[in-house]
N, C-alpha and C positions, 0 to 999 in steps of 0.2 A: 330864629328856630322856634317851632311852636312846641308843645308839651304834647304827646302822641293820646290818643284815646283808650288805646288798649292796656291792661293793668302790669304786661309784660313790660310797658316803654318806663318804670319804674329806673332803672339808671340810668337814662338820661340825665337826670338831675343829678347836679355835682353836688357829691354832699364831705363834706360834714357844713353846715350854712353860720355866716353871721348873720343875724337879725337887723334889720335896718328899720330904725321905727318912727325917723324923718323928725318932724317937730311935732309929731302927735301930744295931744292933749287931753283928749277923750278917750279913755279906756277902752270904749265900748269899740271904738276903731280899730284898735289893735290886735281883733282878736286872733289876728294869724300869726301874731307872734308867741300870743299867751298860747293859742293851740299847737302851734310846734312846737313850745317848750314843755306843754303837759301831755304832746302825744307822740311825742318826737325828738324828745332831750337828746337821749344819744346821738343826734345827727345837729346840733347846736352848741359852739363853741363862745357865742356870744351875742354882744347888741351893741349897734352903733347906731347914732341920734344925732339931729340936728341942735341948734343953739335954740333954746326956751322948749325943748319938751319935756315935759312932765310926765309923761308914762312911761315905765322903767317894765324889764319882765321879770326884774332881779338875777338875770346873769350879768356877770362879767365885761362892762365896758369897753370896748378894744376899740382901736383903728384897724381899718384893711390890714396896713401891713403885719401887723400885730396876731390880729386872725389869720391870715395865713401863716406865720410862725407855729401858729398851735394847728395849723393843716385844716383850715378850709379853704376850700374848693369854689365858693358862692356868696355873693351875698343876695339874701331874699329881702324883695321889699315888702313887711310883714305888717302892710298899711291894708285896710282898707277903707278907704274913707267913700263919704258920699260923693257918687258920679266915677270914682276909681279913677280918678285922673293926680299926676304926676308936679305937684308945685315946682317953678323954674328954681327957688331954692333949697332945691334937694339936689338939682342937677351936679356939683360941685363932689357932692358926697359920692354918688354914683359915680364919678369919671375916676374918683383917688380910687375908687375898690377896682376901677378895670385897670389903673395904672398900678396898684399893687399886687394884680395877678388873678384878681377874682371875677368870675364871673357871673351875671346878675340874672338873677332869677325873680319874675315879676307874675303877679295874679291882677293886674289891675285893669281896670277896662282902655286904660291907654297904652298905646303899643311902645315898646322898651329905642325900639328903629326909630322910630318920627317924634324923638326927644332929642332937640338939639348937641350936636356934640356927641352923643351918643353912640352911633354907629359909625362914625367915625374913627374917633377912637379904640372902641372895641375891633375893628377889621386890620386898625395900625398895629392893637398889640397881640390878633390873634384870638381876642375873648370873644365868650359868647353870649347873645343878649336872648334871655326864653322867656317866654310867653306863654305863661298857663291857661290863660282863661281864653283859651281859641278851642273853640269847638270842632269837632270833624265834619270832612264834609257830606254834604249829599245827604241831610238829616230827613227821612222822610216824615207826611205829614201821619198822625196816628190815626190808627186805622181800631182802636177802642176794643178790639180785641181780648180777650182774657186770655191771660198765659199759664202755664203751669208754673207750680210752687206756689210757696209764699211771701207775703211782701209786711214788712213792719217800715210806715213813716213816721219821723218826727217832726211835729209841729208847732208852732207858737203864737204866743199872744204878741211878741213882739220881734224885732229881730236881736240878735247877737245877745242873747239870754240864755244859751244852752242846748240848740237841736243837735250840732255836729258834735258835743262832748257827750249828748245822752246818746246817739244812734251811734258812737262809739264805745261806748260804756254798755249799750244793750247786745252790739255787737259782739263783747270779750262775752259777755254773762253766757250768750247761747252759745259759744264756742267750749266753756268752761261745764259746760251741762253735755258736752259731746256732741250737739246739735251741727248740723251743716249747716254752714252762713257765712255768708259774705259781705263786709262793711261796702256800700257804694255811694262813695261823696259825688257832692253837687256843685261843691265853690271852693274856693281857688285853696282853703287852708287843705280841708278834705283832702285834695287830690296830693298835693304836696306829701299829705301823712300817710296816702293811700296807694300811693303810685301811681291813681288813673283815677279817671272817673268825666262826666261829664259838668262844664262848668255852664248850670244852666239860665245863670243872670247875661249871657254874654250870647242867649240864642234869641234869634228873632221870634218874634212870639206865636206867629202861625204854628211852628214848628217845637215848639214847648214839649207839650205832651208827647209830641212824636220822639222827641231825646229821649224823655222820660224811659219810652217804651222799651229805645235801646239800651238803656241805662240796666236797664232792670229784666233781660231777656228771659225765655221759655226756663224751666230749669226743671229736675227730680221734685215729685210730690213731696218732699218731704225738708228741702229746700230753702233756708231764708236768706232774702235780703231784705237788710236792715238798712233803708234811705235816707242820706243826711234829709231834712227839709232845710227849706230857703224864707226868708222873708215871712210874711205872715199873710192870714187870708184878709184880714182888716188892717192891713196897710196902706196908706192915703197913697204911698209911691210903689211899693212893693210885691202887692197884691198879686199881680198878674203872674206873675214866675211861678209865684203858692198855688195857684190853681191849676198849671200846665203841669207842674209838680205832680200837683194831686190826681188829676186827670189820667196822668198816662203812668204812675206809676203802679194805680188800684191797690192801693194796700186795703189788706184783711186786717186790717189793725193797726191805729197810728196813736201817739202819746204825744199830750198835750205839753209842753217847754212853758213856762213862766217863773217870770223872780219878783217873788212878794214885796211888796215895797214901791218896785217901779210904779207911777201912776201918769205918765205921760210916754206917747209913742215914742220912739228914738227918730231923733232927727225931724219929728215934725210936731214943734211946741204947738199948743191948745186941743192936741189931739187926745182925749181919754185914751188910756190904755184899757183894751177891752178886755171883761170877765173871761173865766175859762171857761164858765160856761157857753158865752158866748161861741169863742171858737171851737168847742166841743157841736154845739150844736150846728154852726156853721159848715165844720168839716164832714157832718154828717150828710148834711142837707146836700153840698155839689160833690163830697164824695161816692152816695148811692149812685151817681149817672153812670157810673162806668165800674163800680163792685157797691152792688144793692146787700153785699153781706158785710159790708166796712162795720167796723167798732171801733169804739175808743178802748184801749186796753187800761189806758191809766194816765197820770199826772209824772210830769217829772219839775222839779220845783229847785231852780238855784237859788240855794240858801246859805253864799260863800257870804255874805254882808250879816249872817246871824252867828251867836253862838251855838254849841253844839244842843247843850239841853233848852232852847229857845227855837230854835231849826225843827226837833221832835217833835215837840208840843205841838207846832204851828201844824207840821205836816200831819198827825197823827188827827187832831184839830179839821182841817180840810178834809181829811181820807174818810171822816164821818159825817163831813158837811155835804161832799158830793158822790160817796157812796162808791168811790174809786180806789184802788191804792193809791199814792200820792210820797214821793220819795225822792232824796238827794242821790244818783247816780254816782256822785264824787265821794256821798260818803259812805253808799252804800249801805249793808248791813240789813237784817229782816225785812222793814221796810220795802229795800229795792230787791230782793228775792221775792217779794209779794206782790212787786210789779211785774217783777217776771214770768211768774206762776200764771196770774193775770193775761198778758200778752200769749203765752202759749195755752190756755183753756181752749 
């Protein structure tokens, strides 16, 4: 069963979920776990893990049977690793949570059926195997068109550094200001937290932009959606998505994602991670082709590895070095009100 495109198909998904976080070891892969648990706790009763992982989300350890005791409904596999595929030992862990009642909910570029044992099992005892990151179909090709309303994207210098917690976090700020807007995710955690949305690493890439385009349809002048972004535009692998991104979803204003510190791409050692100015400039230069009024609104800067009066400094520090606001979304406060003031001018 696939995960529906429209925001209404929101319960299909069996929730309250246990976290499944396999034998991860990289943080930075987990983010669908850490993002259901900071955007989505109330629907997460725990985390279950293979032998030797090291990333923890700091919930509650359980087995299947254990989480459905406390009433969930699923387990998510809250991996995403590179290439989104399924290692043969996880398979074990997967088959006890379908023999304990639960059924599995996957964002991975491997499909949940053509995993050995798998669909098997799950038809023996009745459960269900879903597949988030399938796209709808009959995606047409973009037609570059300008639509009404407005659009804010998030972007990065790298991946899994904070676009889908800042374009959820910029998302509440306009909602808290009265504003109409609407959060629209692009990858598999997004949709999970959002109910819908297009998973746009899992489309063929003719057709990138053209998603984009549905993603983010005509709307009231006065209108925002706030666009998770994906990947980065200086991504040795990734690149491509960030363009078809950027392309078709024309935002009048996108904010730059980076975490101070990082100095190597994720996932592809000897690669510098590029300046913000860099991608400030970058998303200027192939964002004109299709809204010649884009701007950069601001910085949003994950400063979870800093103290709090060392996070300020640094950010306040930048905010004068590149003439932007420049702010922690998570921690909020003046700062990220000044990003917002910003984004809406």
């Amino acid at each position: 069963m696939n995960f529906p495109f429209s925001q209404a198909g929101a319960t299909v998904l069996p929730q309250p979920y246990l976290l499944f976080l396999g034998d991860t070891t990289e943080p930075g892969y987990a983010k669908t776990a850490f993002g259901l648990r900071d955007w989505a706790g109330d629907k997460c009763v725990g985390e279950n893990v293979c032998p030797g992982a090291t990333v923890t989300t700091g919930l509650e350890r359980m087995t299947p049977a254990e989480a459905v005791a406390r009433g969930a409904r699923s387990m998510v596999i809250a991996v995403a690793n590179g290439g989104g595929f399924i290692p043969d030992n996880w398979r074990p862990s997967l088959i006890d949570a379908l023999e304990a009642g639960l059924d599995i909910v996957s964002g991975m570029h491997a499909r949940l059926a053509e995993i050995p044992g798998l669909a098997e099992t799950a038809t023996r005892l009745g459960r269900r195997l879903i597949d988030v990151r399938t796209p709808p179909a009959d995606i047409p090709v973009a037609n570059g068109r300008k639509r009404s309303g407005k659009r804010m994207l998030t972007v990065g210098t790298d991946c899994a550094l904070g676009k889908k917690y800042t374009a959820l976090a910029l998302a509440s700020a306009l909602a808290e200001r009265g504003l109409d807007c609407d959060f629209r995710a692009t990858g598999q955690t997004g949709i999970m937290i959002a109910g819908g949305g297009m998973p746009m690493d899992a489309i063929i890439s003719d057709f990138e932009a053209g998603a984009a385009e549905l993603l983010s349809p005509d709307a009231a002048p006065d209108h925002w959606d706030v666009i998770e972004g994906q990947g980065s535009l200086m991504h040795p692998a990734y690149a491509a998505v960030s363009l078809g991104l950027l392309h078709g979803s024309q935002p009048d204003v996108f904010v730059v994602c980076h975490e101070p510190g990082r100095t190597e791409v994720l996932g592809a050692p000897g690669y510098k991670l590029p300046s913000a100015e860099e991608v400030i400039e970058m998303t200027l230069l192939l964002g004109r082709r299709t809204n010649p009024a884009i701007r950069c609104g601001g910085l949003s800067y994950n400063t979870s590895a800093l103290g709090e009066a060392e996070a300020a400094a640094l950010m306040a520090a930048e905010s004068k070095r590149l003439g932007l606001p420049v702010a922690d979304p998570i921690r909020g406060g003046p700062a990220f009100d000044e990003l917002i003031d910003s984004c809406l001018a």
